[in-house]
LOKE-716478 format. One record per residue (C-alpha): residue number from 1; x, y, z. Coordinates in nm, 2 decimals, padded with zeros to 4 digits. Each point is the difference from the previous one (the first is absolute). Example, Ala and Ser with C-alpha at 12.3 -4.5 7.8 and 13.67 -1.06 7.14 Angstrom:
<atoms>
<i=1, x=01.23, y=-00.45, z=00.78>
<i=2, x=00.14, y=00.34, z=-00.07>
</atoms>
This chain:
<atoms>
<i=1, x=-04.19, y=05.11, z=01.30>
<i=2, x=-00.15, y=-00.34, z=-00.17>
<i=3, x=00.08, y=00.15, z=-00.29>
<i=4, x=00.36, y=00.06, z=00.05>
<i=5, x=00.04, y=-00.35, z=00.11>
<i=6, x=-00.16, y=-00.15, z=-00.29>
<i=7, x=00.22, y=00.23, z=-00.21>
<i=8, x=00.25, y=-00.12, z=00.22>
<i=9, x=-00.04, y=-00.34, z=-00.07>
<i=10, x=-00.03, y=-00.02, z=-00.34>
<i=11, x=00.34, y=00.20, z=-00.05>
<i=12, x=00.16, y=-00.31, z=00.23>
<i=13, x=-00.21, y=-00.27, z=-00.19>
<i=14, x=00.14, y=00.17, z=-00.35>
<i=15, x=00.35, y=-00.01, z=00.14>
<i=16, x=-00.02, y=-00.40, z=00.13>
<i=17, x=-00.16, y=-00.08, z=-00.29>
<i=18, x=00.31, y=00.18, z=-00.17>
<i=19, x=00.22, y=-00.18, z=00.18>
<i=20, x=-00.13, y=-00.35, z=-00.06>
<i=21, x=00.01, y=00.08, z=-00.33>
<i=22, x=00.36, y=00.08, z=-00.02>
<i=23, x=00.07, y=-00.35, z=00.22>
<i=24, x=-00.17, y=-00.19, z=-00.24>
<i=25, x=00.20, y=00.18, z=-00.30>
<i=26, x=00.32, y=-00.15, z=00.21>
<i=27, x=-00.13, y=-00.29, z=00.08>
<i=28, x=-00.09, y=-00.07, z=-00.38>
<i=29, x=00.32, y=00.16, z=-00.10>
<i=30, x=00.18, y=-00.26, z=00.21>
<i=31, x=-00.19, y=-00.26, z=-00.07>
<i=32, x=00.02, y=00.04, z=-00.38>
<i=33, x=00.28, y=-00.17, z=-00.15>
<i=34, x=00.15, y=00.10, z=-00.40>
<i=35, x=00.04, y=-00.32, z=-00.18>
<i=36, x=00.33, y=00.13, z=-00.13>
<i=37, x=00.10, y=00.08, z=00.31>
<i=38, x=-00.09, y=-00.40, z=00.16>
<i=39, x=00.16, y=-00.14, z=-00.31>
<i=40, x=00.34, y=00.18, z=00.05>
<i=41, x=00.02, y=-00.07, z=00.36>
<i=42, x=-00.05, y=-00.36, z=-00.10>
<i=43, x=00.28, y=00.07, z=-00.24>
<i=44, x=00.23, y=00.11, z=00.27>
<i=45, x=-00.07, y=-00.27, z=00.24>
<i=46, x=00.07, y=-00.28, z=-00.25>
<i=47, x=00.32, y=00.22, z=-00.13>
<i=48, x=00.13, y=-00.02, z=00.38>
<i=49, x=-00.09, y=-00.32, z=00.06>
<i=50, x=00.21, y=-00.12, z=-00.30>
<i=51, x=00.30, y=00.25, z=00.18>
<i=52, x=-00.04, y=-00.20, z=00.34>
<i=53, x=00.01, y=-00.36, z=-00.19>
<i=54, x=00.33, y=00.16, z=-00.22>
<i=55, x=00.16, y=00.12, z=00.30>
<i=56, x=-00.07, y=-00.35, z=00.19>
<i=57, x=00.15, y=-00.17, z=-00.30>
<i=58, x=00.32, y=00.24, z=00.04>
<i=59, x=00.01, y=-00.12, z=00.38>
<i=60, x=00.00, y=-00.39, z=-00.06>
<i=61, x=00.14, y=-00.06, z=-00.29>
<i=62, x=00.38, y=00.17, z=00.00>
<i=63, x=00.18, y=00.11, z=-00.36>
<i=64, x=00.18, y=-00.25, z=-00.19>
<i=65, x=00.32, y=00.15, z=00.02>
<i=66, x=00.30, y=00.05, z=00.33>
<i=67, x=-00.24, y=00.05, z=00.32>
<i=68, x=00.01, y=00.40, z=00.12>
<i=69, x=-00.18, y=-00.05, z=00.28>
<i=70, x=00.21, y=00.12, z=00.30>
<i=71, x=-00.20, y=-00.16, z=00.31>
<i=72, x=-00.08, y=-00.34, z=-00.15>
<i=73, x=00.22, y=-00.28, z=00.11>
<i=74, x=00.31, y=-00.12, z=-00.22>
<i=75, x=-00.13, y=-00.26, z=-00.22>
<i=76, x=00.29, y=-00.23, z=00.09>
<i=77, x=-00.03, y=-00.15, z=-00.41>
<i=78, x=-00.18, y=00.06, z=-00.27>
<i=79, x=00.11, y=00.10, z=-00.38>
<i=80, x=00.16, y=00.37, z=00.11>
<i=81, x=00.13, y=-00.13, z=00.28>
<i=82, x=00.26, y=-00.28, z=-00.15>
<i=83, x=00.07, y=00.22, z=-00.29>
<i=84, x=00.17, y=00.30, z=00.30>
<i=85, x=00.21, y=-00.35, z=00.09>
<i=86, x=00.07, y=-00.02, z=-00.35>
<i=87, x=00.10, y=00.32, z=00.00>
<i=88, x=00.23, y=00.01, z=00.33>
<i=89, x=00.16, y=-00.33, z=-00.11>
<i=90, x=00.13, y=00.19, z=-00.33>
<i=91, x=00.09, y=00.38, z=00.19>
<i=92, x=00.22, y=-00.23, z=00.26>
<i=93, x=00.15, y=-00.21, z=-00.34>
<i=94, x=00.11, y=00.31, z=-00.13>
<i=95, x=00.08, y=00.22, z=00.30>
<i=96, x=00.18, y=-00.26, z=00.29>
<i=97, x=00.07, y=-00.26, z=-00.26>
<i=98, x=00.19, y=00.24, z=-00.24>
<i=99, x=00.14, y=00.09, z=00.34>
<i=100, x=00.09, y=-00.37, z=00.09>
<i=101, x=00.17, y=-00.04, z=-00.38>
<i=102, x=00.24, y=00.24, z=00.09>
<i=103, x=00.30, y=-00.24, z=00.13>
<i=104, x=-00.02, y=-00.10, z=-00.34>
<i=105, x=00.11, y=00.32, z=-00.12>
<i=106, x=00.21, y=00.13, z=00.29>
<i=107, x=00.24, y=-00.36, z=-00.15>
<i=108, x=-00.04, y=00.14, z=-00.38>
<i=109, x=00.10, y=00.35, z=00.14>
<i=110, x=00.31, y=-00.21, z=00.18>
<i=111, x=00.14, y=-00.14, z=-00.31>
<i=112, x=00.08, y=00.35, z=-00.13>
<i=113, x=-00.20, y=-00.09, z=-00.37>
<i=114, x=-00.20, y=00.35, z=00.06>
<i=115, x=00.20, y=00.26, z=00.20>
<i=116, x=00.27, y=-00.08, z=00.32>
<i=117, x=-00.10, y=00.11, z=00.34>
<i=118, x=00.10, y=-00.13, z=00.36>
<i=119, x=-00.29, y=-00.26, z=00.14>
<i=120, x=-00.15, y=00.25, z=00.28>
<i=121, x=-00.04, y=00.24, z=-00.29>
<i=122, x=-00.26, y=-00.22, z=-00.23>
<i=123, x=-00.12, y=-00.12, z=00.30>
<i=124, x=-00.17, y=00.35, z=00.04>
<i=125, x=-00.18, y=-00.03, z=-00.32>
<i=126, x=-00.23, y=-00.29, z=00.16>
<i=127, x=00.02, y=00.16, z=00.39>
<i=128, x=-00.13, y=00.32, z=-00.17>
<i=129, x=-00.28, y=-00.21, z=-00.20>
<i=130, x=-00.12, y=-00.19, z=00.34>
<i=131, x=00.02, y=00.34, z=00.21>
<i=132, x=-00.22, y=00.19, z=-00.24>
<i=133, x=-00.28, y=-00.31, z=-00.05>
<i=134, x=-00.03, y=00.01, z=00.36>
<i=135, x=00.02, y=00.33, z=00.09>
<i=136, x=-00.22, y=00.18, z=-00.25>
<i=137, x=-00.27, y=-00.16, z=00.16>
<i=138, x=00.04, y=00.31, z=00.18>
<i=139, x=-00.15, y=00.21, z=-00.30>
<i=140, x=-00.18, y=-00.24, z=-00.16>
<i=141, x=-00.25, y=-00.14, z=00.34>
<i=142, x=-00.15, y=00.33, z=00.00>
<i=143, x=-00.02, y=00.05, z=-00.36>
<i=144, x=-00.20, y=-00.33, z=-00.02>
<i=145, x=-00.20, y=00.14, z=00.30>
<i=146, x=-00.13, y=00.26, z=-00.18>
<i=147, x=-00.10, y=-00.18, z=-00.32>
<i=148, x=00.28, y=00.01, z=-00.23>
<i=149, x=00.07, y=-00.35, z=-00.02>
<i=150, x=-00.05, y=-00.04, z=-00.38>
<i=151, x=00.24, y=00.27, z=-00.06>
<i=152, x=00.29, y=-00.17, z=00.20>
<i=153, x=-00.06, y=-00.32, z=-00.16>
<i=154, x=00.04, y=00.16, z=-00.34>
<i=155, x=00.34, y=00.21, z=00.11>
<i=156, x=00.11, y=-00.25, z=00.19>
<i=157, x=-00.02, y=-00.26, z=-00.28>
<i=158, x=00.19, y=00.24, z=-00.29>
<i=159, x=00.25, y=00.11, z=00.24>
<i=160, x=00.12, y=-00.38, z=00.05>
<i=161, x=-00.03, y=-00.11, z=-00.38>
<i=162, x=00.18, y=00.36, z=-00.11>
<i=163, x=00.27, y=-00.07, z=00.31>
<i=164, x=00.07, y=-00.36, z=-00.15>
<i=165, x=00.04, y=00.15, z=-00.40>
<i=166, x=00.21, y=00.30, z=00.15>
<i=167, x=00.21, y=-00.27, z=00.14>
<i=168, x=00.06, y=-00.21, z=-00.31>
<i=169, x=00.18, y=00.27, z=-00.12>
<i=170, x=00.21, y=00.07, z=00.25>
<i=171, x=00.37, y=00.02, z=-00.01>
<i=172, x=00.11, y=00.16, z=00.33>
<i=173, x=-00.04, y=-00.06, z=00.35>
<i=174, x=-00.23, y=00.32, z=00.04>
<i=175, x=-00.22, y=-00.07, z=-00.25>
<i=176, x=-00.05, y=-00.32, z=00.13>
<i=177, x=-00.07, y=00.10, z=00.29>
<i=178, x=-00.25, y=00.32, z=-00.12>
<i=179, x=-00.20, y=-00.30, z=-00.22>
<i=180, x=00.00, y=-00.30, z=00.28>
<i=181, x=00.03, y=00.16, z=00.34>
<i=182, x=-00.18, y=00.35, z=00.00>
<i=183, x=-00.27, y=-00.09, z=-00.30>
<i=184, x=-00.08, y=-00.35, z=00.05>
<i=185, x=00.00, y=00.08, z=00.36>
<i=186, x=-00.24, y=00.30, z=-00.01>
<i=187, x=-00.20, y=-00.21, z=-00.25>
<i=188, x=-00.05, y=-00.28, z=00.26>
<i=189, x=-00.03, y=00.18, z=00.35>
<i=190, x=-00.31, y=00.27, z=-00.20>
<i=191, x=-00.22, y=-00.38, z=-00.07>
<i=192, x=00.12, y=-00.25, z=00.28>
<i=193, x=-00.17, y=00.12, z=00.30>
<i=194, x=-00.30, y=00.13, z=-00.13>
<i=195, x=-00.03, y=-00.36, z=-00.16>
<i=196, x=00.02, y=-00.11, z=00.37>
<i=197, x=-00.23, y=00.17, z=00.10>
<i=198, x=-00.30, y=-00.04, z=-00.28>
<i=199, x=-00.03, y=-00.37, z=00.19>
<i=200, x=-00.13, y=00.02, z=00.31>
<i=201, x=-00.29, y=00.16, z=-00.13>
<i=202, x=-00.10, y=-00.29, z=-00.28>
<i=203, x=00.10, y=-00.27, z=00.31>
<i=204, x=-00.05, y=-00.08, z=00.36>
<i=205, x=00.00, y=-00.38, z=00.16>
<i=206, x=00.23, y=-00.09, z=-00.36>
<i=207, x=00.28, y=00.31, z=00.03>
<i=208, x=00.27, y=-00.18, z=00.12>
<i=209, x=-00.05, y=-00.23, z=-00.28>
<i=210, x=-00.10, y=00.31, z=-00.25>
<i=211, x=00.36, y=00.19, z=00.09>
<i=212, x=00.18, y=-00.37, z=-00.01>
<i=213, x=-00.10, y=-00.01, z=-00.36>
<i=214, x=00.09, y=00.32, z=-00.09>
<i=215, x=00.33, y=00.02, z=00.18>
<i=216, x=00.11, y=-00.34, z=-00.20>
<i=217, x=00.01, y=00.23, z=-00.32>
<i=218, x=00.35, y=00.11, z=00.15>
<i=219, x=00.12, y=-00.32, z=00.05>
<i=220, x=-00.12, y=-00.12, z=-00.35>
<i=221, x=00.14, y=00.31, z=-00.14>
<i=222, x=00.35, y=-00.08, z=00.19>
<i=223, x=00.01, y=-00.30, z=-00.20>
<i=224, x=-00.13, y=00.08, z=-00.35>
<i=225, x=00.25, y=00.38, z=-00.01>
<i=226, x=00.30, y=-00.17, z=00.07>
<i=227, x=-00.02, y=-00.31, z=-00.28>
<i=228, x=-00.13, y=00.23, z=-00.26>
<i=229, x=00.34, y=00.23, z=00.06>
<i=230, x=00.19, y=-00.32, z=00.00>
<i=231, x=-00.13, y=-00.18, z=-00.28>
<i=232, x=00.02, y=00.33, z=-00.22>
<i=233, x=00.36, y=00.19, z=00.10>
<i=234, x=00.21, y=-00.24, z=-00.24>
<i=235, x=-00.25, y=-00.01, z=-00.27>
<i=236, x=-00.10, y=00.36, z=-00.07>
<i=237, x=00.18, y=00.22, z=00.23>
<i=238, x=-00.03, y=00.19, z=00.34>
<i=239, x=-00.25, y=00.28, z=-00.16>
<i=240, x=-00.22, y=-00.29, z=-00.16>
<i=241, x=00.01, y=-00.21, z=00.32>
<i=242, x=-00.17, y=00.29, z=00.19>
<i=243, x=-00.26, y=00.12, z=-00.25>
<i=244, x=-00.13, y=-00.32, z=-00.02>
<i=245, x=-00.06, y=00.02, z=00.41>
<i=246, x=-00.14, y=00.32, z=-00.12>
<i=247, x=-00.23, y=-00.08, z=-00.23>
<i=248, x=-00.16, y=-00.34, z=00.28>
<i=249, x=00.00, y=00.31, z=00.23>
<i=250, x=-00.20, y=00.17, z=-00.22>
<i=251, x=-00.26, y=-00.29, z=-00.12>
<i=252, x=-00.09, y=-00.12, z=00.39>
<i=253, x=-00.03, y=00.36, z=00.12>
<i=254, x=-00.30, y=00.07, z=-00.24>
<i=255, x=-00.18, y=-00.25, z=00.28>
<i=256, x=00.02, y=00.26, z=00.26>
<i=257, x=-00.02, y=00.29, z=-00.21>
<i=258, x=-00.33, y=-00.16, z=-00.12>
<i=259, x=-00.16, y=-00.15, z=00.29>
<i=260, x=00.13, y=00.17, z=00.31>
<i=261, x=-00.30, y=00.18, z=00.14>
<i=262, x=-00.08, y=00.11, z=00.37>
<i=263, x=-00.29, y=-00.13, z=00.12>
<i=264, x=-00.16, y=00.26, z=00.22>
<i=265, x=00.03, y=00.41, z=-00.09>
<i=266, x=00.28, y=00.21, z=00.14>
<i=267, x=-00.09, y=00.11, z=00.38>
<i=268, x=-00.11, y=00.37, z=00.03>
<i=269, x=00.28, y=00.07, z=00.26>
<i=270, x=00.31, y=-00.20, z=-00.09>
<i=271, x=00.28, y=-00.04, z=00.22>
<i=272, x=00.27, y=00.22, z=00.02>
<i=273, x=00.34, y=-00.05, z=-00.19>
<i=274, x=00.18, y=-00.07, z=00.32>
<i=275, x=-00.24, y=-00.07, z=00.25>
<i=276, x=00.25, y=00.01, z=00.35>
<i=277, x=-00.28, y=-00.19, z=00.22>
<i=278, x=00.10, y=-00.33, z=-00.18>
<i=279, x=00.30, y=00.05, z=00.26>
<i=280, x=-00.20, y=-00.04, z=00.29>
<i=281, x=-00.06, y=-00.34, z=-00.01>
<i=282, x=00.22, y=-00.22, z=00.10>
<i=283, x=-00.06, y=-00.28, z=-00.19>
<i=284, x=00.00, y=00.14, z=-00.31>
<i=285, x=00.35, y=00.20, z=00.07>
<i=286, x=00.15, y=-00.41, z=00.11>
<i=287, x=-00.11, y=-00.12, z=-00.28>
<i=288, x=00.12, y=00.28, z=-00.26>
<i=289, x=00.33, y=-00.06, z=00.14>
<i=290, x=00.01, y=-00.37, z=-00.04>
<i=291, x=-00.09, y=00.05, z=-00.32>
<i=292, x=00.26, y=00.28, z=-00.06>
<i=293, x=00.28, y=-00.22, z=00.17>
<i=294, x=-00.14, y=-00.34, z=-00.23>
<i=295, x=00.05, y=00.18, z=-00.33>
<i=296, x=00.35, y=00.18, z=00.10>
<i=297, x=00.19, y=-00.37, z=-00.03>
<i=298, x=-00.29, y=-00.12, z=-00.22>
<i=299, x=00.16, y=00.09, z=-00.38>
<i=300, x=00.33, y=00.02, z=00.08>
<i=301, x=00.03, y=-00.38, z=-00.02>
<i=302, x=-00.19, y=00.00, z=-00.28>
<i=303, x=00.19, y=00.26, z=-00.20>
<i=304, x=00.36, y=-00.18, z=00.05>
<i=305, x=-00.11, y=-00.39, z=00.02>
<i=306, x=00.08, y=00.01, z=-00.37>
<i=307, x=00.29, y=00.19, z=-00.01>
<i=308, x=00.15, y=-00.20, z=00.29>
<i=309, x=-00.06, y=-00.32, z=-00.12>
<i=310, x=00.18, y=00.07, z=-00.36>
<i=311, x=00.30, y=00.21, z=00.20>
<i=312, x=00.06, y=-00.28, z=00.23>
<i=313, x=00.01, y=-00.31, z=-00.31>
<i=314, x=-00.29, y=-00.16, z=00.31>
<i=315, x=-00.18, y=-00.04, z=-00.35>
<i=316, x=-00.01, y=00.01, z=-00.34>
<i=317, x=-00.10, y=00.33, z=-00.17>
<i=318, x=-00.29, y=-00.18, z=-00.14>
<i=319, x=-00.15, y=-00.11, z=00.34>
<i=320, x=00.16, y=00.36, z=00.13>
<i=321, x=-00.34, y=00.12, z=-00.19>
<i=322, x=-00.25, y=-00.21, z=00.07>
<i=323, x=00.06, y=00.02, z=00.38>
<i=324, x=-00.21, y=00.31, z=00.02>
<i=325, x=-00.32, y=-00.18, z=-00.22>
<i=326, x=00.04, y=-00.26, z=00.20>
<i=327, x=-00.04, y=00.21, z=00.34>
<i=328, x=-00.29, y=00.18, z=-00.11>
<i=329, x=-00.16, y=-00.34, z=-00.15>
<i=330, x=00.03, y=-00.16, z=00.35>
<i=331, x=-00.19, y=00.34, z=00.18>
<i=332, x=-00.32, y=-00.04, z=-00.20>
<i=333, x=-00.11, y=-00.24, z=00.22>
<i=334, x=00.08, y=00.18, z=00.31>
<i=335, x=-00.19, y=00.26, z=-00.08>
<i=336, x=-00.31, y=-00.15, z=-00.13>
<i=337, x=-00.03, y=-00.29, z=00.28>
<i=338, x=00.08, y=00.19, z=00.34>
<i=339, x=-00.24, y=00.29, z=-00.13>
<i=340, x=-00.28, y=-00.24, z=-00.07>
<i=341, x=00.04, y=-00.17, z=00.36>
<i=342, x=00.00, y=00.35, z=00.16>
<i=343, x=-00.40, y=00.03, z=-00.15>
<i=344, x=-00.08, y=-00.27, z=00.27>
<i=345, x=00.30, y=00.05, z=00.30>
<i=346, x=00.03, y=00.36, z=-00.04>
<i=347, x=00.29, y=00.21, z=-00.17>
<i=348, x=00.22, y=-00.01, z=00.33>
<i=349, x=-00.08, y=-00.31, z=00.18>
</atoms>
């Protein structure tokens, strides 16, 4: 019986023993580090310490180029942000003030020199042109919501210098009206709004003053057009006349083509085409009807000021002309100034 115990015991003395052998092989396994192995987990640690300080960098300091970041504030200045008023000023030039020129060539169009229609008929070449600026916004907003900004500027721009050199060749009312209403009209209305809208995002507490700016380009454009065709029709011609408007069109719309970026990416979900909620509110629907109403009676004056003037003898045919530059020159300031107050009063106080 003794026996059996001690033999007992030693089999349970072997097997501790055994087992605190087996500990201690852990225990050293654990313990015991390669040298290799430390010096490429030092490796690591310093490689993603370098990461972290990179990707700090990335967070503080922005790239030098147009801002992309969609929840950081407007920057309300800055480099970028002056050149997209640089580039609204010269999309209104050549979109409303190519627009405003035309009394200037609804009285050429008059005279007969070109081709013989009755006055409501030219007068459909520049209604057509103001109709489609305006109203393409319709296809153009959600284009520009969706990222394709860069491609309307470009298409936009060739479309209004191609309308202007199809129309210095043009010896009938329909091609006239082909070149200057339906080309130089889709030209304008594919890069006006989505001008408009590139500057709210660069400004904030300056946009009144920002769109002032910008919106003087069609009054300054109102007064340049008109004494370029002026000063050129007796000297080289009607088709010489508009190529060299052409060709100015051409040199101030590398600005946008160039420079005109959108600041923040293109949302994820963009707005419908037509979104019928806009129609809800009240507000909105009074004011798009003022607005409507306002440009109905708007460029009618300024389409037959011209025209009337020389009809009626009131003035020379000299001044006739010049009446228009002098209307848009006198507008710069009204839409520069008011804008600029409307930063500190608000835009409807």
């Amino acid at each position: 019986m003794v026996a059996s115990n001690d033999a007992e015991f030693g089999l349970d003395h072997d097997a501790r023993s055994a087992n605190a052998d087996v500990t201690l092989d852990r225990d050293s396994a654990a313990t015991s580090v390669d040298p290799w192995m430390k010096v490429e987990d030092d490796t690591n640690a310093v490689g993603q310490g370098v990461a972290d300080h990179l990707d700090t960098e990335d967070t503080v300091k922005p790239p030098a180029g147009p801002p992309s970041s969609q929840a950081s504030p407007p920057p309300d200045g800055g480099l970028w942000a002056w050149l997209q008023v640089a580039s609204g000023f010269f999309v209104t030039f050549n979109t409303w003030g190519v627009l405003n020129t035309f009394g200037i060539f609804q009285t050429y169009y008059e005279t007969g020199a070109l081709f013989t229609e009755t006055s409501s008929n030219i007068s459909w070449i520049g209604a057509i042109q103001a109709y489609l600026i305006v109203c393409l916004g319709l296809l153009s907003g959600p284009l520009y919501d969706r990222g394709y900004l860069r491609a309307l500027v470009a298409v936009g721009s060739v479309l209004l210098v191609f309308g202007f050199m199809m129309l210095s060749i043009s010896t009938t009312y329909w091609q006239a009206l082909l070149a200057q209403g339906f080309c130089v009209g889709i030209g304008g209305g594919l890069i006006f709004m989505p001008t408009m809208a590139v500057l709210p995002s660069y400004f904030r507490t300056r946009l009144g003053l920002a769109v002032g700016l910008a919106a003087s380009g069609s009054s300054l454009g109102g007064v340049i057009y008109p004494i370029i065709f002026y000063r050129l029709i007796d000297v080289v011609g009607f088709g010489w006349s508009v190529r060299a408007i052409g060709f100015l069109l051409l040199a101030t719309q590398l600005v946008p083509v160039l420079f005109l970026r959108m600041r923040a990416p293109p949302s994820n979900k963009p707005r419908e085409i037509l979104d019928w909620s806009a129609f809800s509110d009240g507000p909105y629907v009074a004011f798009t009807l003022s607005g409507l109403v306002g440009f109905i009676g708007l460029y009618v004056f300024l389409f037959y000021i011209s025209f009337f003037a020389t009809a009626t003898g009131i003035a020379s045919d000299e001044m006739s002309f010049y009446i228009v530059p002098i209307l848009n020159a006198a507008s710069v300031l009204g839409r520069i100034i008011p804008n600029a107050i409307s930063d500190i009063t608000g835009p409807f106080n």
